[in-house]
N, C-alpha and C positions, 0 to 999 in steps of 0.2 A: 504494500500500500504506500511504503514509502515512495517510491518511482511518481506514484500518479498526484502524489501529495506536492510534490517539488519539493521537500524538505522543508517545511514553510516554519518550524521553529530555528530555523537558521538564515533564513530571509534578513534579518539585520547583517550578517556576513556578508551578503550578496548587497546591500546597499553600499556599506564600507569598504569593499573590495570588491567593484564589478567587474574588473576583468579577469578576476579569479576564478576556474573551473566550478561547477559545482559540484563536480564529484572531490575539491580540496576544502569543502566547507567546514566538514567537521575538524580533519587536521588543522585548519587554520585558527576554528574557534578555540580550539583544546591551546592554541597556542597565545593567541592572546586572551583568555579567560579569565585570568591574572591582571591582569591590567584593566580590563574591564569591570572586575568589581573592585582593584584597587580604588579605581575611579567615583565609583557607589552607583555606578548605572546597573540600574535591574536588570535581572537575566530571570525571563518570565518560560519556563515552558511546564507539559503537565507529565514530562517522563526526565530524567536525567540525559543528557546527549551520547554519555560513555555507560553503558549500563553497567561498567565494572566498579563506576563514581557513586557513594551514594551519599546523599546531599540533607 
């Protein structure tokens, strides 16, 4: 379902990095994650991104 979904809880990736694949969406967020809530910007989704992560 993901496929048909577009990955739409990583859609802010795909704003701040458009010319980024989107099959490097999740690598990418995993990479700046850190920085993202250093920052205190909310990270809204209703599953974890890494389901090894739990939050």
């Amino acid at each position: 379902m993901r496929a048909v979904t577009g990955a739409k809880n990583l859609h802010s990736v795909h704003q701040l990095f458009p010319r980024v694949p989107f099959y490097h969406y999740r690598a990418l967020h995993r990479d700046i994650e850190p920085i993202i809530r250093q920052q205190g910007t909310p990270i809204l989704s209703r599953k974890p991104l890494d389901p090894k992560v739990s939050r």
